[in-house]
N, C-alpha and C positions, 0 to 999 in steps of 0.2 A: 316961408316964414320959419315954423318951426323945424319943419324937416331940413331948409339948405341950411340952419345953424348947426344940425347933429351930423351931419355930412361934412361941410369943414371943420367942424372940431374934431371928428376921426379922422381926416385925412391928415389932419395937424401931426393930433398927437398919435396918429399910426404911423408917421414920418419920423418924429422924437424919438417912440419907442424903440424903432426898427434900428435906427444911428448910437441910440442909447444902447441898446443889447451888443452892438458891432462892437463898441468903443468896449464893453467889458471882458468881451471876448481877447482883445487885445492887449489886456490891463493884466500886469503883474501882480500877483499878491502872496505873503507869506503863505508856505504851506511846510506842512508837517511832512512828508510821503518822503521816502529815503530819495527818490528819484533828484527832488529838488534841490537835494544838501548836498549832490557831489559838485564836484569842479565843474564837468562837463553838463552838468543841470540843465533844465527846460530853453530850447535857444532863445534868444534874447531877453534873459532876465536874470539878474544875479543870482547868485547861491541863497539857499535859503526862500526862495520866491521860485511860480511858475504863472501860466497861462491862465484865466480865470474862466475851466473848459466849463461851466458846469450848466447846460441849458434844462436839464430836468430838475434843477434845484430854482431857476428864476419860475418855469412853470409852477411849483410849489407858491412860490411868491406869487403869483399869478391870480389864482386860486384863493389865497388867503384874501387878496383883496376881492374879490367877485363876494366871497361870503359874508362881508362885513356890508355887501348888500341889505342884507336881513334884517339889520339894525334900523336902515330908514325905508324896509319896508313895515317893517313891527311900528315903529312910528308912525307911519302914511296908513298903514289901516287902521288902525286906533283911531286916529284923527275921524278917516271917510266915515266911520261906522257910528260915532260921539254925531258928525252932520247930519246925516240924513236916515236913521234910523226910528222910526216913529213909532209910536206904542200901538204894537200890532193886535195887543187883547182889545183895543176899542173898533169896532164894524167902521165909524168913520174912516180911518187910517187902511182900513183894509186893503181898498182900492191900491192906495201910495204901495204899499207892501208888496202885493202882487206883481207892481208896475217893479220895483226896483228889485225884486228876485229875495225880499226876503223870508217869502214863507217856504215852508218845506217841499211843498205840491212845486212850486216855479224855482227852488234854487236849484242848480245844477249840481251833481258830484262833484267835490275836488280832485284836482290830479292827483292820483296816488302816489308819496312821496317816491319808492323805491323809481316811476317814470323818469325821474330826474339824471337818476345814474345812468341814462342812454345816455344825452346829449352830454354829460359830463364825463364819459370813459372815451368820447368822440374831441373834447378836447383835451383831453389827456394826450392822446396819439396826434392829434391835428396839431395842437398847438409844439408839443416836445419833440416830433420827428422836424419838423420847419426848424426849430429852434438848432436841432444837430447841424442841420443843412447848412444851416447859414454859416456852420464854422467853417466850408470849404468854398465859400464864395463870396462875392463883394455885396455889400449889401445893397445896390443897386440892382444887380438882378437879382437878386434873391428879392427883393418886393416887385420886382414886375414879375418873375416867375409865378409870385403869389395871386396871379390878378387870372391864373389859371378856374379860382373858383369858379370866376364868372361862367366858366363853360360846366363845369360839373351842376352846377345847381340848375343851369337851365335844363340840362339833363332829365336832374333828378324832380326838379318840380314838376316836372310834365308828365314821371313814370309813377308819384308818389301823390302828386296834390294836384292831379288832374287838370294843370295848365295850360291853356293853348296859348301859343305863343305867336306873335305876329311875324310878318314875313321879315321886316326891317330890323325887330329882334334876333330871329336867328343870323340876317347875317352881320350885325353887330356882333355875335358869338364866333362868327367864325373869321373874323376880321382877327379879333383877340388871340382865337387858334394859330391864325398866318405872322400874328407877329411874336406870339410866345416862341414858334416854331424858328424866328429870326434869332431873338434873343438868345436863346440856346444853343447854337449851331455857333454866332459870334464869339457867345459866351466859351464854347469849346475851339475856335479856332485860336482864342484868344493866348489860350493854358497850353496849344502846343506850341505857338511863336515862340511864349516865354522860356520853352523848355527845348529852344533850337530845331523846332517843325517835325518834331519827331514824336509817338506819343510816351506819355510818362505816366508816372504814377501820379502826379498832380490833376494832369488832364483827367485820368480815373476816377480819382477823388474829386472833382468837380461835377464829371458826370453821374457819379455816385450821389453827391449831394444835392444833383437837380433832381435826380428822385424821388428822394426823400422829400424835399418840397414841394414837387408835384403831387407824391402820394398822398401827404400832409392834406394839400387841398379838396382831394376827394372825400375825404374824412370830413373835414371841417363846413364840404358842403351838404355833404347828409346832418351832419348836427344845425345848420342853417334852417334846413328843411322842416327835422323833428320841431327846432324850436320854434316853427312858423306853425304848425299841428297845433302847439302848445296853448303860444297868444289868440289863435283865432279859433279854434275848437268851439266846439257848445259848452263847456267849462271855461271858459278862457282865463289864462292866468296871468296875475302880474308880472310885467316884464321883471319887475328888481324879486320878485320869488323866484323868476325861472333864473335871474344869474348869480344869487342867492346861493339857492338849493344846488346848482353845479358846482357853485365855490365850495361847497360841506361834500359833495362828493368827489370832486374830484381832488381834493385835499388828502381825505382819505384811501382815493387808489395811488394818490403820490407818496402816501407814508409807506405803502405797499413797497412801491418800484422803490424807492429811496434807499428802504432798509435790505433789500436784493441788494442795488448795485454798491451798496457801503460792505456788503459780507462777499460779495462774489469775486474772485479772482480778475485779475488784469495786469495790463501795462502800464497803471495808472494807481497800482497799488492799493487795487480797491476802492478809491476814493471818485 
């Protein structure tokens, strides 16, 4: 029911996304940076225009949407608390009170906001190292590269949140392992063909870039994890607070990197 509707709409629009970020990467756009304004400018894109490199600025954008979370979670508790909130000074009601965790004896601590800044510093690096990645690969493996979580969180659930895991699971993990291990290997046979069977700096920078998405994934499956602590805890907290409160943090460690890479020297004119 409701869970194989949330599953094809991510696999949808994580399909979208992934095609939609390729396609930017690819796209020209005005830029300022002296690089762009000569003759010999950004290749394939007129003067005055270069490559649209910038995966830590879509992360930003990322971010900002996760936090406008807030907005209909500020609304969704208001609402739950107006329904079933009952006048706890009357003994009749008391019982209800108990039962729904609103006295003080039975409600749980909430999660302490600074908690949030784990899993939110976890997609900072998860989501912006994947996003570099993918500028040295096709976005075809670069989403099956990604499907590498699958094996880190089995990992990690087992050494963090005390999971056992059945026998047909683990080697559904390592089926995953033997074709990631395909995909990669093609994927590198593929960049030295192109480059006359010999290796190049393309092939380097491919395999460069499976790193980076493979490392990506490890990250992103520990933040997997934290945020599975989070929902199921004895505090247990709203999904839209937990991606919420990551969009307010992790917004904030991207004002951080942003204002770095816009002051720090490159080949890229800072920019």
């Amino acid at each position: 029911g409701k869970a194989a509707v949330l599953i094809v709409a991510m696999l949808m629009l994580g399909s979208y996304n992934t095609l939609n970020m390729k396609l930017q990467f690819q796209t020209c756009a005005p830029s300022s940076d002296a690089s762009a304004l000569r003759e010999d400018g950004h290749a394939g894109c007129p003067v005055g225009q270069t490559k649209y490199n910038k995966p830590w600025l879509n992360t930003m954008f990322m971010f900002i949407g996760e936090a406008s979370l807030l907005l209909a979670y500020g609304v969704s508790s208001r609402h739950t608390v107006r329904v079933v909130q009952p006048d706890v000074s009357s003994e009749r009601h008391l019982p209800l009170a108990v039962e729904i965790g609103l006295t003080a004896d039975a409600a749980p601590r909430p999660v302490p906001l600074y908690m949030f800044a784990i899993p939110a510093l976890c997609d900072v690096f998860g989501t912006g190292l994947a996003t570099v990645g993918m500028q040295y690969m096709d976005s075809a493996i670069w989403q099956m590269l990604r499907s590498s979580i699958i094996i880190f969180s089995a990992l990690l659930s087992v050494t963090f949140l005390r999971r056992r895991l059945q026998p047909f699971q683990w080697l559904a993990t390592f089926i995953v392992f033997l074709g990631l291990l395909l995909v990669g290997y093609a994927s590198l046979l593929d960049a030295r063909a192109a480059s006359g069977g010999s290796p190049s700096s393309a092939s380097s920078q491919q395999l460069f870039g499976m790193a980076l998405v493979v490392g990506a994934q490890l990250v992103s499956a520990f933040q997997m994890v934290f945020e599975e602590m989070l929902l199921t805890g004895r505090a247990k907290t709203s999904a839209q607070k937990v991606v919420g409160m990551e969009g307010v943090w992790g917004g904030f460690f991207m004002l951080i990197i942003l204002v770095l890479m816009s002051t720090l020297p490159g080949n890229d004119g800072g920019h």
